[in-house]
C-alpha positions in Angstrom: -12.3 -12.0 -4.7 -15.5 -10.3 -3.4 -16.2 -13.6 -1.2 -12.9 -13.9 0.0 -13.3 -10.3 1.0 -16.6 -11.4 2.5 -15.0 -14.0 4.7 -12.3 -11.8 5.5 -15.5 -9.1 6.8 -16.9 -11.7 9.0 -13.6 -12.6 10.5 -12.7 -9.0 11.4 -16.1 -8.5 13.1 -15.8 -11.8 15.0 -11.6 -10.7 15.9 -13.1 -7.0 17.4 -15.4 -8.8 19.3 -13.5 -11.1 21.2 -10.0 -9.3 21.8 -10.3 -6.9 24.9 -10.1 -2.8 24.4 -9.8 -1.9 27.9 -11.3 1.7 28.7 -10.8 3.0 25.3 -13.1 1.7 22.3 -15.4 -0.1 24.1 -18.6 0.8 22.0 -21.5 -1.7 20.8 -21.3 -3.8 17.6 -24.2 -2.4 15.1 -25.2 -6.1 14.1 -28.1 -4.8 11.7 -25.4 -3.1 9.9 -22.5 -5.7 9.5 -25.5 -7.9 8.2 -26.6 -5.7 5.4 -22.7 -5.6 4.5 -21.8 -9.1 5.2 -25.7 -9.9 3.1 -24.4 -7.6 0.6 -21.4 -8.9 -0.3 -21.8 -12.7 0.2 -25.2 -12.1 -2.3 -22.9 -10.6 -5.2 -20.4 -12.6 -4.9 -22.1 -16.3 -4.8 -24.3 -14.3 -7.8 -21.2 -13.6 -9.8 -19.3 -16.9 -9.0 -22.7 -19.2 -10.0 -23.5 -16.5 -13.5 -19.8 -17.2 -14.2 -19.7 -21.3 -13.9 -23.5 -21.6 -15.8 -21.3 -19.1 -18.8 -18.6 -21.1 -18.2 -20.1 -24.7 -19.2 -22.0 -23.2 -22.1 -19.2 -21.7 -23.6 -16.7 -23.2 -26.1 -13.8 -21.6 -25.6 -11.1 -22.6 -23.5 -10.2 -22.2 -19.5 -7.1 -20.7 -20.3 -7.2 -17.2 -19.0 -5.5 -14.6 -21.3 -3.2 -11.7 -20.7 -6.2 -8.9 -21.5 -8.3 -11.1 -19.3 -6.3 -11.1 -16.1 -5.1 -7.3 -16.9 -9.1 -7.1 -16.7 -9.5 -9.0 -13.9 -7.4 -6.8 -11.3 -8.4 -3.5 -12.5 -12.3 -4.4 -12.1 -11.8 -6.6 -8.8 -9.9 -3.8 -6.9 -12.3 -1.3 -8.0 -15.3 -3.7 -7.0 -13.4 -4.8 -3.6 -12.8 -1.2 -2.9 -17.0 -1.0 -2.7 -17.2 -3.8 -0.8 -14.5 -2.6 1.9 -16.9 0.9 1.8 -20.0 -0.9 3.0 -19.7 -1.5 6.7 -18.3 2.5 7.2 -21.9 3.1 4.7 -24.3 0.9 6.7 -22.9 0.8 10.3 -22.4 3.5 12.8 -21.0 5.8 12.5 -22.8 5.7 9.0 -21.1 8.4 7.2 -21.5 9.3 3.4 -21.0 7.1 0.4 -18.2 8.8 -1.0 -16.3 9.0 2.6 -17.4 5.4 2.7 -15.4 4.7 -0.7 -12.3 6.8 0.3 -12.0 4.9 3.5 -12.6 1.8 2.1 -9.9 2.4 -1.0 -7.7 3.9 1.3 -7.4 0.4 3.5 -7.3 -1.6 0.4 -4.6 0.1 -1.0 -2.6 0.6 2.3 -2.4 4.7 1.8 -3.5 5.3 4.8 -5.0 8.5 4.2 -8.4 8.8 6.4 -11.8 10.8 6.6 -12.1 10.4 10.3 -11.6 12.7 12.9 -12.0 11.4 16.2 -11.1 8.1 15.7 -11.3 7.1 20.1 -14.9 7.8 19.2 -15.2 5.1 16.4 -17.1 1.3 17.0 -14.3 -1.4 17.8 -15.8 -3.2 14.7 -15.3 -0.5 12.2 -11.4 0.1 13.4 -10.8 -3.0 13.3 -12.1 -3.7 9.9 -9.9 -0.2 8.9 -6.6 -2.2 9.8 -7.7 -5.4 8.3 -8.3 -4.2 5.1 -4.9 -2.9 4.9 -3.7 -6.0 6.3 -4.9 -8.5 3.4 -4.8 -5.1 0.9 -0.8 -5.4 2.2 0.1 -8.5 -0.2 -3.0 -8.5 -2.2 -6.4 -10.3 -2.5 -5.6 -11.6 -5.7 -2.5 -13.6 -4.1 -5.0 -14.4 -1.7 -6.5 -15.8 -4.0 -4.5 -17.6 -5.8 -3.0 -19.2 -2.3 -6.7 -20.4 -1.8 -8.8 -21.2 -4.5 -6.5 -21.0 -7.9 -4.9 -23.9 -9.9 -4.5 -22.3 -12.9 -0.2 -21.5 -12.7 -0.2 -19.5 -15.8 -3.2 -17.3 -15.2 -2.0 -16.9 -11.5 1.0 -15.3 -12.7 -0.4 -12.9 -15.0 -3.1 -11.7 -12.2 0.6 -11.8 -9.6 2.3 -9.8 -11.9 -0.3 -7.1 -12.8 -1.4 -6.6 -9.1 1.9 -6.4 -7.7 5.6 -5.3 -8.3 6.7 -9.1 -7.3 8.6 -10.5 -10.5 7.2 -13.6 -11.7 10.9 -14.5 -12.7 11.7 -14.9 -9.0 8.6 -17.4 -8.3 9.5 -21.3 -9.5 6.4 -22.8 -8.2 3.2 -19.4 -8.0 1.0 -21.3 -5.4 3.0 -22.5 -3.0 5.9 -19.2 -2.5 2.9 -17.4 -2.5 2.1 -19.9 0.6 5.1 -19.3 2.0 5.2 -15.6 1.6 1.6 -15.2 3.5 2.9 -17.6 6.2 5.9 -15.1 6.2 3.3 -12.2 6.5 1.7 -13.6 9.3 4.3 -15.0 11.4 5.6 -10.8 11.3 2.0 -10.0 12.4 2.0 -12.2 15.3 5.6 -11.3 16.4 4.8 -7.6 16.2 1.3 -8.0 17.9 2.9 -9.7 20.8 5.7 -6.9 21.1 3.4 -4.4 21.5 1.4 -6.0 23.8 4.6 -6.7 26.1 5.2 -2.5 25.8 2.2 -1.7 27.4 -0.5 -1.6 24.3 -4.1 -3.3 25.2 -4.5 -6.7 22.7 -6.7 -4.5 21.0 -4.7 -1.4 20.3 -1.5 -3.8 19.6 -3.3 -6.4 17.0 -4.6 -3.0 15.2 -1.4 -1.6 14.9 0.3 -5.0 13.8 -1.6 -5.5 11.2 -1.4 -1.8 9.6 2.4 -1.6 10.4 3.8 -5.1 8.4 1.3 -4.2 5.7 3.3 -0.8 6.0 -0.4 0.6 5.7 -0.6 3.5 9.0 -4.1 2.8 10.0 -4.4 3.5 14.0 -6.7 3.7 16.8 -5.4 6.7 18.5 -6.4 10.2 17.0 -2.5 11.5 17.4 -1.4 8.4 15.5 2.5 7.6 16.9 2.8 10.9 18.9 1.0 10.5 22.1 2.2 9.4 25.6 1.1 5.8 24.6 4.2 5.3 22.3 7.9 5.2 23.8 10.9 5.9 22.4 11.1 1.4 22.7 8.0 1.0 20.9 8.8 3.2 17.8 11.8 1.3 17.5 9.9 -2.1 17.6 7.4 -0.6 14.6 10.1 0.9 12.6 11.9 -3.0 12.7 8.8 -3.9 11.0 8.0 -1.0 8.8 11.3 -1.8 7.2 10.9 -5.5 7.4 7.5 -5.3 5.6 9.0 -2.7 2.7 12.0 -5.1 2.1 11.3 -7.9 -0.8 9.8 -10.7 1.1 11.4 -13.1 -2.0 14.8 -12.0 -0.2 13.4 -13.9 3.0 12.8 -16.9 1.4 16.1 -17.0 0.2 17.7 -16.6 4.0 15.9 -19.4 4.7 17.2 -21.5 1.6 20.6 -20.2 3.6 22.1 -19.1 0.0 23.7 -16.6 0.8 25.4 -16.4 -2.8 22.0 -14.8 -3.9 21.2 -12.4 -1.2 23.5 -9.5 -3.0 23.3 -10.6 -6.3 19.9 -11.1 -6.9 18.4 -8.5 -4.2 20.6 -5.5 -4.3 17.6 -3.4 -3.9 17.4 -4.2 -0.5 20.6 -2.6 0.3 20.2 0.4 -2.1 16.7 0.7 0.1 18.4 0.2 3.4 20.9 2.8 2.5 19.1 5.4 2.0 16.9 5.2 4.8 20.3 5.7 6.6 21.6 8.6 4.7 17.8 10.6 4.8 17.9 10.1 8.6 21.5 11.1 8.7 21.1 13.9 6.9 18.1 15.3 8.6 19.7 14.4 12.6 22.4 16.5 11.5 20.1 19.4 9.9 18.2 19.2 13.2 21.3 19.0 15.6 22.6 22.1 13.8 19.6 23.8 14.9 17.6 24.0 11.6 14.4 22.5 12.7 13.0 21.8 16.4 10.1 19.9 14.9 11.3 16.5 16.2 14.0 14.6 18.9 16.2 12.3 17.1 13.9 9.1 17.5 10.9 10.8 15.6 13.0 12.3 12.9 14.1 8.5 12.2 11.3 6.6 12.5 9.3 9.6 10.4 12.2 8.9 7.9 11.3 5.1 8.0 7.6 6.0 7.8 7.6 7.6 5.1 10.1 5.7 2.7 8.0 2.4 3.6 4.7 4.3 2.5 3.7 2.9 6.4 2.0 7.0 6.8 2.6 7.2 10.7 3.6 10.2 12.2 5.1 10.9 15.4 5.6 14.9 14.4 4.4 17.6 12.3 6.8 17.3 9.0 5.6 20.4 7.9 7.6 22.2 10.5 10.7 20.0 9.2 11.9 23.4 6.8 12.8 23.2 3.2 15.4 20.7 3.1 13.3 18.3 5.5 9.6 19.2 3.2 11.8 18.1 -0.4 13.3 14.9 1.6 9.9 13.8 2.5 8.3 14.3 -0.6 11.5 12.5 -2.5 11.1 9.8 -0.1 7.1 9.5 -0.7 8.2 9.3 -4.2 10.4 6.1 -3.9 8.7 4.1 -1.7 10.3 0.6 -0.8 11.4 -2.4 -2.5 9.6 -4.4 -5.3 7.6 -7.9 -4.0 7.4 -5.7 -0.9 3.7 -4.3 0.7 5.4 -0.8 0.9 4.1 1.8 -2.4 5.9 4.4 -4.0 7.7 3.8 -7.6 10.0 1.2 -5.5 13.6 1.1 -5.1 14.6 -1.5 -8.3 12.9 1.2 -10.5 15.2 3.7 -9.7 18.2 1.4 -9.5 17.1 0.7 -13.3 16.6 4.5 -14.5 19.6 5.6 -12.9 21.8 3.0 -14.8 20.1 3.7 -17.6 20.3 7.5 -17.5 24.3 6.4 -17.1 24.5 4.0 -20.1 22.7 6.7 -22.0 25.2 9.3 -21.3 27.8 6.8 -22.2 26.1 6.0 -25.5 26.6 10.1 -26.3 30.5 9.7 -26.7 30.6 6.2 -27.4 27.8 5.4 -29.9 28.9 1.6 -30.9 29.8 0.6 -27.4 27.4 -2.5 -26.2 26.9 -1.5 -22.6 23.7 -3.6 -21.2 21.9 -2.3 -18.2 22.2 -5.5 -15.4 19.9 -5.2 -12.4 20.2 -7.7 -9.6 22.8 -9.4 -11.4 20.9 -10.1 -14.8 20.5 -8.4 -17.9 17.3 -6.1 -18.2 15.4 -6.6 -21.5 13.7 -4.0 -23.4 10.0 -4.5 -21.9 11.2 -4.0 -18.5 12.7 -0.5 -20.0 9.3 0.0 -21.7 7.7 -0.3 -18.5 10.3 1.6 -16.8 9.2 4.3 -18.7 5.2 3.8 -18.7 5.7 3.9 -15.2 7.6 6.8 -14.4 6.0 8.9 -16.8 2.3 8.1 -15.5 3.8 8.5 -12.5 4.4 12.5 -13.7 1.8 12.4 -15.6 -0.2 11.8 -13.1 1.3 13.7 -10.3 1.2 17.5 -12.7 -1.9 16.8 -13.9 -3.3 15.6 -10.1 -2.0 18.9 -8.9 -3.3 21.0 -11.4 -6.8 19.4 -10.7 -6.7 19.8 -7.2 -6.0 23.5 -7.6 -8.6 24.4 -9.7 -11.2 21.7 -7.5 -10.0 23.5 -4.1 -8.7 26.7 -4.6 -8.6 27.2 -0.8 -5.2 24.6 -0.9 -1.5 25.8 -1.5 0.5 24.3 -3.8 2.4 22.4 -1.5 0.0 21.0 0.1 -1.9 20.3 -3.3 1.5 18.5 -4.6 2.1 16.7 -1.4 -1.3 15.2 -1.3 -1.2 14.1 -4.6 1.9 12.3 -4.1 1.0 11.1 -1.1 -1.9 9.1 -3.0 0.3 8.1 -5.9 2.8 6.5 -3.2 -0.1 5.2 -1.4 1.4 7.4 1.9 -1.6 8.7 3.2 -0.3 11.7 5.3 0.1 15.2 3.3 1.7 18.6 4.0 1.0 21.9 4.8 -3.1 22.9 4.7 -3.5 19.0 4.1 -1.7 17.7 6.7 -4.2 17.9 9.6 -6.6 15.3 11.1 -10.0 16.6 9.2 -8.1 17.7 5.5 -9.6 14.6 3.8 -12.8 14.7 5.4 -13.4 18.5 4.1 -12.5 18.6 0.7 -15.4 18.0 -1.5 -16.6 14.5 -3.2 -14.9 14.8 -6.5 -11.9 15.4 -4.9 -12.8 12.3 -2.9 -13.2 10.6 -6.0 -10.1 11.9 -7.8 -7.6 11.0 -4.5 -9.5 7.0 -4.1 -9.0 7.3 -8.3 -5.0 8.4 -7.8 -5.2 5.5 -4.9 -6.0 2.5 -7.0 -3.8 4.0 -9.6 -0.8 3.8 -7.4 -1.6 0.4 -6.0 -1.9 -2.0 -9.2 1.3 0.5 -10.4 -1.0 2.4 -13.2 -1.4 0.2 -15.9 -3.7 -2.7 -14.8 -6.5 0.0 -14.0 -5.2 2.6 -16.7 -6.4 -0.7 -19.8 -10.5 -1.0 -18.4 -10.3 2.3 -20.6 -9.0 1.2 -23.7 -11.0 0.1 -26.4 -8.6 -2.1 -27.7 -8.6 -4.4 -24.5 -12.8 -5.4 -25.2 -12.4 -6.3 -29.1 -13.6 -9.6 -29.8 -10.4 -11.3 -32.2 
């Protein structure tokens, strides 16, 4: 993972370098730096991959990698990757803190979107561009990099797919090569919405940046007023809210359009449509709070593509949705809360989950009156079993957890905050987001709280990501017994 990530470093630096800027970014490339982060990581990972093979051959036990293992496996990789991604913004100008450089870099990883910068027209081509592509291959994962690349171990690949992501591993026949498919997928988006942007007016650089944050529904930009300046149109918020929703949909339900069966497309994926719908009944219900004359914070284009933004955890912003009044502030914070669809690159608990808890909040209720009555919750068309409602409910209730306790710690940490603006950030991390309310809604709130709040928000970040658990278990004692 931490080599892949290295190669993935020397490709960014290589893609800022050669694409064109025009007047804006046009800074030098700090080569001492990239080389201490480019030494750095290529050194620790050929260290860990050759200490691993001479353990490997003098070991008896078997190649087989285990269920603790792989749980393991994502939780430490993430949390080293997340160092590695934090190296260039340590050791290259603008050479900022380590823990500014470890928010940044967790914040890519994990697609939040949430950044320490303040003038980002100011920033090295390099460094933005290696913002967005961390998002980018943070957007389906490095371990399903990984596993597209180097792994041949089917089993163990869908262990480390499952606990990194929300994709079900009933939905994958053959791991390696959907996974294949799905990053072919990924990057045919990517081009598509690279060259729109280009056609709109964007420079190569600005529109490859903005491709690669907005498929991996991430909201990394290169423009300190994000979506809202004069450089955006009312035709190119359009073309990024196509892809903000196309990268939060399940990108198994594209795979089945292009089997052409259609039979499956409701049955199996009727998240998609629950997701879909409610994008249209939030921005429905917020153009007509706005035409009534509620809220002037937005025209209609912004209020729906801020809609889209924030239910695909993208984190662009084309207006202040603090001044969106009561009913707009809850809508956002719901929406930060569900997030898109699971297999998706969008955060939040995802849409199935809440499909699931509803249904099962119904059955329940049922159950009440009619004690004997076998009434088994279906989701896309197939029973659920009871581990999928265990984890329903580890989940949601880390997800509370989580979110009180967050919120609690953040007041006492920064007392200076409100308590919206303390639950909104919070969320916002959870959900992988990145924009926040109120007092932390403004271009240098990140970069002024202190460092263990940096910690605590990167922490909350990872947490959100790999869905709690996988990161939650490197803490359990149970999970490094020797049986």
């Amino acid at each position: 993972m931490v080599l892949l990530l290295g190669i993935a470093m020397g490709f960014s630096v290589s893609l800022s370098a050669i694409i064109p800027a025009g007047d804006l970014h046009e800074t030098g490339l700090d080569l001492g730096g990239w080389a201490i982060s480019l030494g750095i990581t290529l050194v620790a990972g050929t260290s860990m991959l050759v200490a691993g093979r001479v353990i490997g051959r003098r070991s008896k036990r078997p190649l087989a990698m285990r269920r603790r293992e792989a749980m393991a496996l994502v939780g430490a990789g993430w949390f080293a990757c997340s160092w590695v991604a934090a190296l260039p913004y340590f050791f290259c100008d603008p050479h900022v803190p380590l823990d500014f450089a470890f928010f940044e870099g967790v914040s890519g990883l994990t697609t939040t979107g949430a950044t320490i910068f303040v003038d980002l027209e100011r920033l090295p081509k390099s460094i933005l561009m290696w913002r967005s592509f961390t998002q980018w291959v943070g957007g389906m994962g490095i371990l399903a990099m990984f596993v597209v690349v180097l792994s041949g171990m089917t089993a163990s690949s869908r262990t480390l797919i499952g606990a990194e992501s929300s994709l079900s591993n009933s939905d994958i026949a053959s791991l390696r090569q959907t996974m294949r498919r799905l990053w072919a997928l990924y990057l045919g988006f990517t081009l598509i919405c690279g060259l729109g942007l280009w056609g709109m007016g964007l420079t190569p650089f600005q529109a490859v940046n903005h491709a690669l944050t907005v498929v991996s529904t991430g909201g990394f930009g290169t423009e300190n007023s994000s979506i809202a300046g004069d450089l955006f149109g009312a035709g190119s918020k359009i073309w990024l809210m196509i892809f903000m929703v196309l990268g939060a949909i399940s990108f198994p339900f594209y795979l089945t359009v292009m089997k052409r069966k259609w039979g499956d497309l409701w049955k199996k994926f009727e998240e998609v449509y629950w997701f879909l719908g409610l994008m249209v009944i939030a921005s429905a219900v917020l153009l007509i709070h706005h035409f009534t004359g509620n809220f002037d914070g937005a025209g209609p284009v912004d209020i729906v593509f801020n809609v889209v933004s924030v239910v695909t955890s993208t984190g662009y912003v084309s207006s202040d949705l603090s001044q969106w009044g009561r009913l707009g502030i809850g809508m956002v914070i719901l929406l930060m809360m569900v997030g898109g669809c699971s297999g998706s690159t969008a955060g939040g608990l995802k849409m199935s989950r809440i499909i699931f808890w509803l249904r099962f909040l119904k059955s329940g209720l049922h159950r009440t009156f009619r004690p004997k009555v076998v009434d088994p919750i279906k989701l896309n068309g197939r029973k659920v079993s009871e581990a999928s409602v265990e984890q329903l409910f580890l989940v949601i209730s880390l997800f509370g957890f989580f979110a009180i306790t967050g919120t609690f710690a953040l007041q006492l940490l920064e007392p200076q905050l409100s308590l919206l603006g303390s639950m909104s950030v919070i969320v916002s991390c959870l959900g992988n987001f990145g924009p926040a309310l109120a007092d932390m809604g403004g271009g240098q709130s990140f970069a002024e709280v202190g460092t263990t709040t940096k910690i605590m928000f990167s922490i909350l970040m990872i947490l959100g990501r790999l869905e709690y658990v996988a990161f939650l278990v490197l803490f359990s004692r149970q999970l490094w017994k020797r049986y």
